[in-house]
C-alpha positions in Angstrom: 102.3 4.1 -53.3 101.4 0.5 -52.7 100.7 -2.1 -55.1 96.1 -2.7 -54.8 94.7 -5.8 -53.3 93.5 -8.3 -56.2 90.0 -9.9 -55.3 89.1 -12.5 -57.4 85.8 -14.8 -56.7 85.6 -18.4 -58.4 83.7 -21.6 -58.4 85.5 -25.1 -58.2 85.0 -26.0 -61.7 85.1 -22.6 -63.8 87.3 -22.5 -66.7 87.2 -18.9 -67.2 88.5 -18.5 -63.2 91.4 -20.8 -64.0 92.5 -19.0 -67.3 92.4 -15.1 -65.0 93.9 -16.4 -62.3 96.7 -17.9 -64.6 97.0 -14.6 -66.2 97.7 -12.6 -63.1 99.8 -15.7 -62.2 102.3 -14.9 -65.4 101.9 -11.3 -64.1 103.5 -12.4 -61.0 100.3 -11.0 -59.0 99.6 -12.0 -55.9 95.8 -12.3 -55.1 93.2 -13.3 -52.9 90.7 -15.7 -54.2 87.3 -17.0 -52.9 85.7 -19.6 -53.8 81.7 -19.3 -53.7 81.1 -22.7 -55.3 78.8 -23.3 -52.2 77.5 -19.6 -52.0 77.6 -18.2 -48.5 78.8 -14.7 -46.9 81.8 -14.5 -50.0 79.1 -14.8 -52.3 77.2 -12.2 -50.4 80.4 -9.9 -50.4 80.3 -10.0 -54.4 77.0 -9.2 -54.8 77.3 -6.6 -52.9 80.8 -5.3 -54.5 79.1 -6.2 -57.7 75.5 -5.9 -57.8 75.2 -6.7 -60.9 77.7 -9.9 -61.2 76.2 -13.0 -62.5 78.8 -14.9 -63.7 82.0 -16.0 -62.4 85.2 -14.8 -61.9 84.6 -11.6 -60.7 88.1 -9.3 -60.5 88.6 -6.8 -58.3 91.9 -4.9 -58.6 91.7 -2.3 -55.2 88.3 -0.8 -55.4 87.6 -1.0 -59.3 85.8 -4.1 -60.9 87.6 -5.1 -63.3 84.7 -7.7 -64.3 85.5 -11.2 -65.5 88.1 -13.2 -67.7 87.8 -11.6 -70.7 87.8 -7.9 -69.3 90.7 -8.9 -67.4 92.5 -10.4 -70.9 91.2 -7.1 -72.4 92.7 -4.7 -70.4 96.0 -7.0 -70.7 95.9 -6.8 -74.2 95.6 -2.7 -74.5 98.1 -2.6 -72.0 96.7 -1.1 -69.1 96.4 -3.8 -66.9 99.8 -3.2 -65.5 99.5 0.1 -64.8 96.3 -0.9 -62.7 98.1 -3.4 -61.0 101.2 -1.1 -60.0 98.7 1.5 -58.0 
């Protein structure tokens, strides 16, 4: 089985996005980021992903939404988060 596509979205100046994508960094994960400081058709894609998204970063690991930094740290922390990230 393959490894699942990471998606995280971000904004230029957002600390949280920085400290989750230096966790999957330490992970070793590769991942696709996109940056909807200046909105657009990303932004769209999110919204539509996650209708319900707000805030930024939004995480997606394969089709589940993960959520944002601190879901991300939380599913680190009771150690599922590499079993998500291994397929």
């Amino acid at each position: 089985m393959s490894k699942p596509t990471v998606d995280i979205y971000t904004k230029f100046t957002c600390g949280f996005c920085h400290r989750a994508k230096a966790l999957l960094e330490r992970k070793g994960v590769e991942f696709n980021e996109f940056d909807i400081s200046m909105g657009g058709p990303k932004k769209e894609e999110m919204l539509q992903r996650a209708p319900s998204a707000r805030t930024v970063p939004q995480i997606f690991i394969g089709d589940t939404h993960v959520g944002g930094s601190d879901d991300l740290a939380a599913l680190d922390r009771d150690g599922k988060l590499d079993a998500m990230l291994a397929g």
